[in-house]
C-alpha positions in Angstrom: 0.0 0.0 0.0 1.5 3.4 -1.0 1.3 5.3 2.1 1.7 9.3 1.7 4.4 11.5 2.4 5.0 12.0 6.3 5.4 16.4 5.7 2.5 16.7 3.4 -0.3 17.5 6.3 -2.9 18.0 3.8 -2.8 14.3 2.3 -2.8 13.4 5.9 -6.1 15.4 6.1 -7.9 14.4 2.7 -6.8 10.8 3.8 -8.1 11.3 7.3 -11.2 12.7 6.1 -11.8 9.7 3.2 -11.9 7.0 6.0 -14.2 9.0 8.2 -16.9 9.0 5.4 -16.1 5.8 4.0 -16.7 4.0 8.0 -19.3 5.7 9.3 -21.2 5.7 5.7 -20.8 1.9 6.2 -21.7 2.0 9.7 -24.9 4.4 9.1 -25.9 2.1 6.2 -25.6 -1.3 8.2 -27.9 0.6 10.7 -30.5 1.9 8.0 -30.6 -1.8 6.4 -31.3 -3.5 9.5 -34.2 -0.6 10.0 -35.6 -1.4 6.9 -35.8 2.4 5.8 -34.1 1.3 2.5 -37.1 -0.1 1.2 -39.7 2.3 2.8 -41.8 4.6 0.3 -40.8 7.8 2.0 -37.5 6.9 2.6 -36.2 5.5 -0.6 -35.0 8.4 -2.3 -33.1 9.7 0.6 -31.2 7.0 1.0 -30.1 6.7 -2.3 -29.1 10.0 -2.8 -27.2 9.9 0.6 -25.6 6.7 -0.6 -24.3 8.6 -4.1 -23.3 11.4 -2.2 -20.8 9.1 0.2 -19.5 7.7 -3.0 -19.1 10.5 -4.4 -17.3 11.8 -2.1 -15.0 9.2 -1.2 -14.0 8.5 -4.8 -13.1 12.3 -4.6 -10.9 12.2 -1.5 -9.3 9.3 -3.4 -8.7 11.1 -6.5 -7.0 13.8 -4.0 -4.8 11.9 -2.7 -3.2 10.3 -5.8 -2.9 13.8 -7.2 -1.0 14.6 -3.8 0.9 11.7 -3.7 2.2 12.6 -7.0 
């Protein structure tokens, strides 16, 4: 695993903040699945756009983080 350089503090930030949304994304959608609000009428939309939004936003912090590493 490529780790990132030790004096860049913002790579240490964008990484910090990447694994912050990407655990408790997993951790809030564990919790809405047990729930059953995924499949509920009302909501169904929410979720999903909350769910693209995580994505979206950890593929981002990735994408960061290569360009830093760089």
């Amino acid at each position: 695993m490529i780790c990132c350089k030790s004096k860049s503090k913002l790579a240490k930030a964008v990484k910090m903040h990447r694994n912050f949304h990407f655990k408790t994304g997993l951790l809030l959608d564990q919790g809405v699945r047990l729930l059953g609000l995924h499949k509920c009428i009302l909501t169904k939309p929410l979720y999903k756009a909350a769910k693209v939004a995580g994505y979206t936003n950890v593929a981002l912090s990735s994408i960061a983080l290569v360009l830093l590493e760089d």
